[in-house]
C-alpha positions, -999 to 999 in steps of 0.1 A, spaced: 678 -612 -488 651 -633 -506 635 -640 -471 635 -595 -470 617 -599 -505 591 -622 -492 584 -601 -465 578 -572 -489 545 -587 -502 519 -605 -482 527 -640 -497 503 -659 -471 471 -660 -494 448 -676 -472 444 -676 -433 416 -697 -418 395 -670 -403 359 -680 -385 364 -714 -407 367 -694 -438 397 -683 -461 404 -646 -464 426 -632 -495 452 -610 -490 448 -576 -508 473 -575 -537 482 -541 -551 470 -539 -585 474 -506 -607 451 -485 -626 447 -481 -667 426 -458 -686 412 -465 -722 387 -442 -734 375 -426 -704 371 -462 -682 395 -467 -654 406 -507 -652 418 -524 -621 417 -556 -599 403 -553 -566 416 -566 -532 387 -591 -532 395 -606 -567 378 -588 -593 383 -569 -624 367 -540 -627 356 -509 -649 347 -474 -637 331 -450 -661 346 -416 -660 317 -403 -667 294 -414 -645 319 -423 -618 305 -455 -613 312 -492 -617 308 -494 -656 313 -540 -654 330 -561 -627 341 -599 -637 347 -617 -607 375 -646 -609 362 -681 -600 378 -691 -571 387 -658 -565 422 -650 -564 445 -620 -552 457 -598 -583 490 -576 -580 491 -570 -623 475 -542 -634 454 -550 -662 462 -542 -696 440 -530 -725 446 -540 -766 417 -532 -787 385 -549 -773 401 -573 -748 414 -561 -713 447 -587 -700 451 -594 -666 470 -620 -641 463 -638 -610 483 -649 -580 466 -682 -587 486 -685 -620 458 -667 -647 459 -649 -673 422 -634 -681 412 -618 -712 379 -600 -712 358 -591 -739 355 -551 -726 331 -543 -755 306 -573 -745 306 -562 -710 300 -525 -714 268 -537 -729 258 -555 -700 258 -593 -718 272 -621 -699 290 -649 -719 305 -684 -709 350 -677 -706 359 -702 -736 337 -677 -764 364 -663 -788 372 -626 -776 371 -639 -736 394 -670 -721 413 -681 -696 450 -697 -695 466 -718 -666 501 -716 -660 519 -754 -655 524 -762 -623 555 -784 -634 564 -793 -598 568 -759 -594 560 -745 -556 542 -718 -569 527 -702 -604 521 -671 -594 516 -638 -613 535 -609 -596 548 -590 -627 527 -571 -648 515 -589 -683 537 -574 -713 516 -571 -743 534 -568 -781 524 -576 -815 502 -605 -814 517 -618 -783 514 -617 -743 548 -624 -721 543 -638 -688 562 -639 -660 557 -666 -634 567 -677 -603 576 -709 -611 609 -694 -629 598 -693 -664 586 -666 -696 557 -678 -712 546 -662 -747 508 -662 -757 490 -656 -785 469 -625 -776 435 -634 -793 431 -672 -782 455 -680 -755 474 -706 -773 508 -711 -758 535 -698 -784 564 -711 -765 579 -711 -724 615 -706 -713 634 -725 -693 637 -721 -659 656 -684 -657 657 -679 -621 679 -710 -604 684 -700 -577 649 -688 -561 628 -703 -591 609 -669 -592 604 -643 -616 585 -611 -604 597 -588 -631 578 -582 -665 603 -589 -696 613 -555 -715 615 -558 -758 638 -546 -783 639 -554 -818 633 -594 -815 649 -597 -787 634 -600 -755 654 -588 -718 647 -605 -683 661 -595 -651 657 -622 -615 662 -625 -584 694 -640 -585 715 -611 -606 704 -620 -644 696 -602 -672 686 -629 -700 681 -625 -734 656 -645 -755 644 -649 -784 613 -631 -795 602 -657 -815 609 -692 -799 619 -680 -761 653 -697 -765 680 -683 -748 703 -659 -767 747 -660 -761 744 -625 -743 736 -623 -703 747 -606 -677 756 -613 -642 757 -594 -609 761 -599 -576 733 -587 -562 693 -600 -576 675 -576 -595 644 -559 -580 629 -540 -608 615 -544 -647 649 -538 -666 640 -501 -686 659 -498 -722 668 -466 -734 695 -467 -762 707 -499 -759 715 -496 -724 698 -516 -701 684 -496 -667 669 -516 -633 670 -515 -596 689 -541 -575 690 -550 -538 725 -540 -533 702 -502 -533 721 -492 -565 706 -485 -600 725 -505 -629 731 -490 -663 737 -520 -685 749 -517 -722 735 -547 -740 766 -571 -749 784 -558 -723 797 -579 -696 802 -551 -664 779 -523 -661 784 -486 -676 777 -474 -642 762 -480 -604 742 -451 -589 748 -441 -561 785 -444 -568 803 -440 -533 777 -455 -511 745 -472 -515 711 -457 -516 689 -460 -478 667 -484 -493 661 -507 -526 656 -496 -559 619 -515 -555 602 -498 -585 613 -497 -623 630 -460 -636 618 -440 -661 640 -423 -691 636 -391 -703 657 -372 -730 687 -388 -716 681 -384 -678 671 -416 -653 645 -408 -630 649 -432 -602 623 -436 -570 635 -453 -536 620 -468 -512 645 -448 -491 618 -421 -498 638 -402 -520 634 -392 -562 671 -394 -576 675 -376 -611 705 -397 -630 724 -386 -659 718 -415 -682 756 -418 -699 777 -412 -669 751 -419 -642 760 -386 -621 734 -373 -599 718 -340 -610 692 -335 -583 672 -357 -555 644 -348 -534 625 -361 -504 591 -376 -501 576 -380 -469 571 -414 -470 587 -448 -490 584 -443 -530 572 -482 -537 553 -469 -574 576 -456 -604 575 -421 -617 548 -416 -642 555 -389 -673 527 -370 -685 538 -345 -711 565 -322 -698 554 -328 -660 571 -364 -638 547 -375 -616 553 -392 -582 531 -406 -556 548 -419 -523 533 -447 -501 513 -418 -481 490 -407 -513 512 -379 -518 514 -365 -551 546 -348 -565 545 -332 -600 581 -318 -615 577 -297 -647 608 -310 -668 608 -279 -686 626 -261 -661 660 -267 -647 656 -282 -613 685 -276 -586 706 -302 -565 675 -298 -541 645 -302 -565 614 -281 -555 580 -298 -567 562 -274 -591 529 -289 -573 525 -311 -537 486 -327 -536 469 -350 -511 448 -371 -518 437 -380 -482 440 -420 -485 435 -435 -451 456 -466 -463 493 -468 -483 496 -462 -522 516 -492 -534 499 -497 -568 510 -485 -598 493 -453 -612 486 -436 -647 484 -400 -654 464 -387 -690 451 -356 -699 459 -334 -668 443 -367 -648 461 -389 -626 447 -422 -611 456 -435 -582 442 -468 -562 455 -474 -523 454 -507 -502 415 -497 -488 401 -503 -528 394 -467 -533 406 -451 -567 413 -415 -564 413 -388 -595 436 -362 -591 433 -331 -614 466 -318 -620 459 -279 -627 436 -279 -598 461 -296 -573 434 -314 -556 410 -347 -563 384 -346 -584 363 -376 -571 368 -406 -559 351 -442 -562 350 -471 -538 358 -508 -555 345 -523 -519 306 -543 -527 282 -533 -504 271 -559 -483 
């Protein structure tokens, strides 16, 4: 099964090509903050688009350049983002808007390095976590780290969660001061907020975890490669509930689910959206995509927002009662010539949305079509 996961994400970095190394393209996700879209690029950059302008606002480029699958995250002035080569950036967004160029240890821009501590990799999959005055980071070589957010000093790290695989490629979830990891090899850990030691509660499957672990009233929701969703009640020792419950779903439960006034909606990468009761996890409607579901759903108001692997976007309005069959209230394409793996977000009416060819598309919602789009590639 974990040689399945490897195969999921192109893992092989660097191929000698013509005597030179090529990077392999990542998938990072797109964040909006006051009309600039953030993302990393296939070619290791971070970059800023102006809305307005529709045009490359700043770009930082990592030295050595490394492959980014995090989608950067934005608190106040800085923008947070990982790196496969064990990173975490933070970039003074403000300084760079106005075109000024400073060296990465100034206050408001630095740069931490994940021990290696004979670890066989560092790596970044899972997206930063950002709370209070703290980062959470989840590496590859097994462990939680907790940063502070302004200078990069290491708060505290975790032992090693993941055992068996020595991997961790989920992003921790938070509630109250208690922090909630799922792994590879069937976990869900508790730690403390404060000092990252483990707490007396876990839980234990038989199957590893593929998704972030989702907490909605005390009950713990995430994806596993047995292609069930779990819904775990904290302090509990077997689950609530497995969904599907008489056979398993075509594919993994790849991407994280979303919870909305007590309903779990769940994408596959069977292609399908399942719609979950959340106490009794009975099935109230599904519905095809034409293509594997890798992103998860995205809310925006009253309307669930889905984009398959194809570029296809599916918008449900919530507000209405959807059958067993669910009819989409709109279907868009958005044309991409190469799959939509990233992550996406969705704000006012505007959903962005980056495929594996480093275009960013901009859908408008009440038009059902894309606005514009913007190339990340530099012109050579």
């Amino acid at each position: 099964m974990f040689l399945l996961v490897i195969a999921l994400l192109p893992l092989a970095l660097v191929s000698c090509i013509s005597g030179r190394a090529q990077l392999a393209k990542g998938w990072s996700g797109t964040a909006v903050h006051d009309g600039v879209i953030y993302v990393g690029t296939v070619d290791g950059r971070v970059v800023a688009i102006n809305s307005s302008t529709q045009s490359q606002q700043w770009s930082y480029s990592i030295d050595p350049p490394a492959t980014i699958y995090t989608t950067p995250v934005v608190d106040g002035d800085l923008v947070y983002i990982g790196t496969y080569s064990g990173q975490v950036l933070a970039l003074d967004k403000l300084a760079r808007n106005q075109g000024l160029s400073f060296p990465q240890t100034r206050y408001g821009e630095w740069e931490w390095d994940c021990p290696i501590q004979n670890a066989k990799s560092i790596a970044i999959v899972a997206d930063l976590l950002v709370s209070g005055d703290a980062i959470y980071v989840s590496s590859s070589n097994g462990r939680v780290y907790s940063l502070d957010k302004e200078y990069g000093d290491l708060n505290w790290e975790s032992k090693i969660l993941d055992k068996k695989h020595g991997k961790l490629w989920t992003s921790p979830a938070i509630q109250g001061d208690t922090l909630y990891v799922s792994t590879f090899d069937g976990h869900i850990y508790a730690l403390s907020l404060e000092t990252g030691e483990l707490l007396n509660w876990s839980f234990e499957s038989d199957a590893g975890f593929a998704s972030t672990p989702v907490i909605y009233e005390d009950i713990i929701y995430l994806g596993s490669f047995d292609r069930h969703i779990y819904a775990v009640k904290i302090g509990s020792d077997t689950p609530m509930w497995k969904f599907p419950q008489e056979k398993p779903a075509g594919n993994w439960f790849w991407a994280s689910p979303v919870v909305y006034e007590s309903i779990v909606y769940a994408s596959c990468l069977d292609g399908k959206l399942y719609a979950i009761e959340a106490e009794t996890g009975e099935k109230l409607w599904e519905f095809d995509a034409v293509a594997p579901v890798v992103s998860s759903p995205v809310l925006m108001d009253n309307l669930l927002i889905v984009v398959d692997e194809s570029g296809t976007v599916y918008v449900f309005d919530l507000s209405t009662e959807l059958e067993d069959e669910a009819v989409p209230l709109k279907t868009i394409l958005i044309g991409a010539d190469t799959a939509v793996k990233s992550s996406f977000c969705a704000q006012e009416g505007l959903v962005y949305i980056r495929d594996e060819d480093n275009w960013i598309y901009v859908v408008d919602i009440d038009k059902g079509e894309v606005n514009w789009k913007v190339s990340l590639t530099i012109e050579e």
